[in-house]
C-alpha positions in Angstrom: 40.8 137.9 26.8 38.0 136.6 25.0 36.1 134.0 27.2 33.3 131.4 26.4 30.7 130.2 29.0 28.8 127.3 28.5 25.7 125.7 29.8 24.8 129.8 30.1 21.1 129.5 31.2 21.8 127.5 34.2 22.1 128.7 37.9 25.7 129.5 37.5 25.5 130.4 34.0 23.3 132.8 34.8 25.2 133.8 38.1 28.5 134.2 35.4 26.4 136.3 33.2 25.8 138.7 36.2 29.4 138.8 37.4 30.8 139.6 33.8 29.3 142.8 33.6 32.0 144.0 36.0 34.8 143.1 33.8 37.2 146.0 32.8 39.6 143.7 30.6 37.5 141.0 29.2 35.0 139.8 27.0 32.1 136.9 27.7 30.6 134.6 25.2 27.0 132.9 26.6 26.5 129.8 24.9 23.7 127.1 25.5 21.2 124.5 23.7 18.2 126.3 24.5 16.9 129.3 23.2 18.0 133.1 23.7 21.6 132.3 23.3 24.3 131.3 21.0 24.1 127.7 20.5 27.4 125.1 20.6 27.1 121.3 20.8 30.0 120.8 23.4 30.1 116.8 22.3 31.2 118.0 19.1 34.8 118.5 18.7 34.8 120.4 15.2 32.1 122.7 16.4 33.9 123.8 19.6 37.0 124.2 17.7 35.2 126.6 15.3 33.6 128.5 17.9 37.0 128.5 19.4 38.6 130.1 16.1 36.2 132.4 14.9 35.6 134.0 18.7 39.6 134.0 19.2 38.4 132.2 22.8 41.5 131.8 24.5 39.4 130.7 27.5 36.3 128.7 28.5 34.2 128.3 31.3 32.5 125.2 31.3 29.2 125.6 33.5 27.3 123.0 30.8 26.7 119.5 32.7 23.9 116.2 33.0 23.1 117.1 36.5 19.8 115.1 37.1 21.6 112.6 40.3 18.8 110.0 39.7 18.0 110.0 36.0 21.9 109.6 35.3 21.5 106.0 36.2 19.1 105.2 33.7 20.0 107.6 30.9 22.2 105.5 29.3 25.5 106.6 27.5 24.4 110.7 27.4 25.9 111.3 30.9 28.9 109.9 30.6 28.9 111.9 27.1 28.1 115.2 28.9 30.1 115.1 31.9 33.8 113.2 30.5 33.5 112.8 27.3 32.7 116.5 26.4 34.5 118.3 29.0 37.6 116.3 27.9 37.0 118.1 24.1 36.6 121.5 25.6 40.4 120.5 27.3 41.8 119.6 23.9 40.1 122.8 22.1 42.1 125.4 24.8 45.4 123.0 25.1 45.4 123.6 20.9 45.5 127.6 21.4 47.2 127.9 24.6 43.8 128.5 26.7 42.8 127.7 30.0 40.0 125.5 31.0 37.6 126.8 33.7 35.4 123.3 34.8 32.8 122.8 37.7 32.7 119.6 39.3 31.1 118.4 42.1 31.3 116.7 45.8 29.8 113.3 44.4 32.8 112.4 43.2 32.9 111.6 46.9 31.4 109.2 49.0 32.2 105.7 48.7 34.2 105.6 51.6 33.1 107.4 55.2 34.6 110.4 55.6 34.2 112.6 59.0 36.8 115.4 57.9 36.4 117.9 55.1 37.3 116.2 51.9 40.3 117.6 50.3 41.2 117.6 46.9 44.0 114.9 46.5 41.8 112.5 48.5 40.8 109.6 45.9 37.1 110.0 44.6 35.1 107.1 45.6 31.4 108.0 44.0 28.5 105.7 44.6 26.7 106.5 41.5 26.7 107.4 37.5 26.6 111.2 38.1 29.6 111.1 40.3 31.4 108.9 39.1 30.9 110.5 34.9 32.2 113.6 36.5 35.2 112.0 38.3 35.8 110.8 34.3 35.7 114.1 33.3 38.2 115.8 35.7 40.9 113.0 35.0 40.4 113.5 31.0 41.1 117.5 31.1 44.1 116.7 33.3 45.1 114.0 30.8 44.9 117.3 27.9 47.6 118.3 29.2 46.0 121.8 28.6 45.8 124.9 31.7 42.6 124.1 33.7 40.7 124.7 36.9 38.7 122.4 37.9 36.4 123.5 41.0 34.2 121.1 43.0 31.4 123.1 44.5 28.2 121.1 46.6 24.5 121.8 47.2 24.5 124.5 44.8 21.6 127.0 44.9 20.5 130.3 43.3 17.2 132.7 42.4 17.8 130.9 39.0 16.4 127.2 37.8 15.2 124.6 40.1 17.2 124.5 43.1 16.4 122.8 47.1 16.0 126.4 48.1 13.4 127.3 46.2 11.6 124.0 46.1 11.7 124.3 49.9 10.5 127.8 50.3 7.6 126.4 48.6 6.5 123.6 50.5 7.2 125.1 53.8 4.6 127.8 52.7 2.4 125.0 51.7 2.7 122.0 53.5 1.7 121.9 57.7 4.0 119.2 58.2 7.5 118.3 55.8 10.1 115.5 56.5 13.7 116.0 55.4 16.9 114.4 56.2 19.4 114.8 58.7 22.2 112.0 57.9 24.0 113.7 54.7 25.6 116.7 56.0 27.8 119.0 53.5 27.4 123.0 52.8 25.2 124.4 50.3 26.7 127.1 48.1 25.4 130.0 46.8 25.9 130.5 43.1 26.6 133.9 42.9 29.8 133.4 45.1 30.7 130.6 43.1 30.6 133.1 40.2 32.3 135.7 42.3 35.4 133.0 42.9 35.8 132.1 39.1 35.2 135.6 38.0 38.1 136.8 40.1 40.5 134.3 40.0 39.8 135.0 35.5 39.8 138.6 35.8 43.0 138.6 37.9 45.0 136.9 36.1 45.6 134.6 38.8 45.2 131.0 37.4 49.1 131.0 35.8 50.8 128.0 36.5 48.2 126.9 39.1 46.7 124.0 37.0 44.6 122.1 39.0 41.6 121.1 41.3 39.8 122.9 43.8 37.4 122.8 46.1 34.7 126.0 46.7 31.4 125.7 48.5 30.4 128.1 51.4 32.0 128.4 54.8 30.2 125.8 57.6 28.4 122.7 57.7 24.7 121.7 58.3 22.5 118.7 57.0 19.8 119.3 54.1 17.0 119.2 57.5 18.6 122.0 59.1 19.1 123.6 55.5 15.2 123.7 55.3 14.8 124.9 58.9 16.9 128.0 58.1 15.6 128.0 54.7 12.0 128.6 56.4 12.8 130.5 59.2 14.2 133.1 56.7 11.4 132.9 54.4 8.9 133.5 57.5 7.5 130.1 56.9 7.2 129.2 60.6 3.7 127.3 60.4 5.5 124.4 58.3 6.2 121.3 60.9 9.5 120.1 59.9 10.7 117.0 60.7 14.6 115.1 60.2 14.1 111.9 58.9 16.5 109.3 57.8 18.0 108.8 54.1 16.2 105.4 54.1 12.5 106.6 54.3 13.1 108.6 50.7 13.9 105.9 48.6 16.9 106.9 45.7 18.4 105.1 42.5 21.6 106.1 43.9 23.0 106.5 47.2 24.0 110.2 48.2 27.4 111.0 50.4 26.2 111.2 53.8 29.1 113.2 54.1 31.0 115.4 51.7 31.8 118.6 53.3 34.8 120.4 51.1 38.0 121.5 52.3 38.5 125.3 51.0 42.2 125.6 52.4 43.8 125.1 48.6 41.7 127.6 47.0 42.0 130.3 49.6 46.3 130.1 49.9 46.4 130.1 46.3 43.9 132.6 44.9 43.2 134.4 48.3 39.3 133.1 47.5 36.5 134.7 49.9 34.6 132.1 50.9 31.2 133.5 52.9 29.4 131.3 55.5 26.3 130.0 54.1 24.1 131.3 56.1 25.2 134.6 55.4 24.6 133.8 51.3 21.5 132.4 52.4 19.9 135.4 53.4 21.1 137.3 50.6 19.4 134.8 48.2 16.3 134.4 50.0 15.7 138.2 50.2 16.0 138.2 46.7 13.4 135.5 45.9 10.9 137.0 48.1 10.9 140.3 46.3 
């Protein structure tokens, strides 16, 4: 199968890149905007269709998104462009040749209402601000396609690639004597690499027929982002850093996070038979990895 990753030189673009070198039946196609790879302006239609027919892509992974939480609000028309209106045109592109759709969504498509129980997938997405709420767009427009799709929701993503809380927080705990974080949004990061790991077997195996749908994949557990950055330094050996939990309301935001959007992994798991490792398992892997 020839498949075709977008958005190639992010975190889990980059994580896909890694993972596809283990393929014994397929092959990859890294596309982005910036330079060092094949470039595709996924708001096009025409362009993706070409790209489509002269690769024979019969399936595309679409890791390409506006991701900036704050700067969505004030970005005007672009997000909405990136995250719905886009996605929706990579949907019609595979629906034309019979291909599947492999999208990433995201958590914020939660948090309106106050949840205190994982967050499964047929629960109603409430988001609280333009990112969320331009990626909720975008799930309902691939299922409108009517073409084969996966859509995965995946939280607090992190990897040795891009700028990420993990790495912004290894840095100011080796820097800083004293750091406030928050304590009242709790979730589970998610390492990118087993993000990867999840769509690269669930691809590879063949295991998507008839299984149209959404899913939810972030790491196994919950914490909050303060005791994210405790762990965070305590693996990095950043122990002179005093940090302190703080509330949401002493960091000022155009937009109002979930406080809580912890993802059920139940669907995934029964229907793929998805590993899902505890976070702070990943964690350590990552970490280790940045340090050398």
């Amino acid at each position: 199968m020839n498949i075709l990753v977008t958005g190639a030189n992010g975190q889990l673009g980059n994580e896909m890149q890694l993972v596809s070198k283990l393929s014994k039946t397929d092959s990859y196609t890294f596309t982005d905007v910036c330079e060092g790879y094949q470039k595709l302006d996924i708001t096009n239609l025409d362009e993706i269709r070409r790209v489509v027919a002269e690769g024979n892509i019969q399936c595309i992974i679409n890791c390409a998104a506006w991701t900036n939480v704050d700067k969505a609000e004030t970005a005007g028309p672009i997000v909405e462009t990136l995250n719905a209106t886009a996605p929706g045109y990579l949907a019609q592109a595979m629906k034309e040749v019979g291909g599947l759709l492999v999208h990433i969504s995201t958590d914020y498509v939660f948090g309106g209402d106050p949840y205190n129980t994982p967050c499964r997938e047929e629960q109603k997405g409430t988001p609280t601000g333009v990112y969320g709420l331009t990626k909720l767009h975008g799930e309902q427009l691939i299922e409108a396609s009517g073409a084969n799709h996966i859509i995965i929701r995946t939280a607090w993503l992190y990897s040795e690639f891009g700028h990420n809380f993990v790495k912004t927080m290894m840095q100011l705990t080796a820097t800083k004597p004293q750091l406030k974080v928050v304590f009242d949004q709790t979730g589970t990061p998610t390492y990118a690499g087993d993000l990867a790991q999840a769509i690269f077997d669930i691809v590879e195996g063949r295991k998507f027929e008839n299984h149209s749908g959404v899913y939810h994949f972030s790491n196994e557990g919950v914490t909050s982002w303060y005791d994210f950055t405790k762990k965070i330094a305590e693996l990095a050996g950043n122990t002179a850093c005093d940090i302190q939990p703080c509330h949401s309301d002493e960091f000022p935001s155009p937009v109002k996070r979930p406080a809580y959007s912890v993802l059920d992994k139940t669907k995934i798991k029964q229907t793929f038979g998805t590993n899902v490792p505890y976070w702070e398992d990943s964690l350590k892997k990552c970490v280790a990895a940045l340090l050398k």
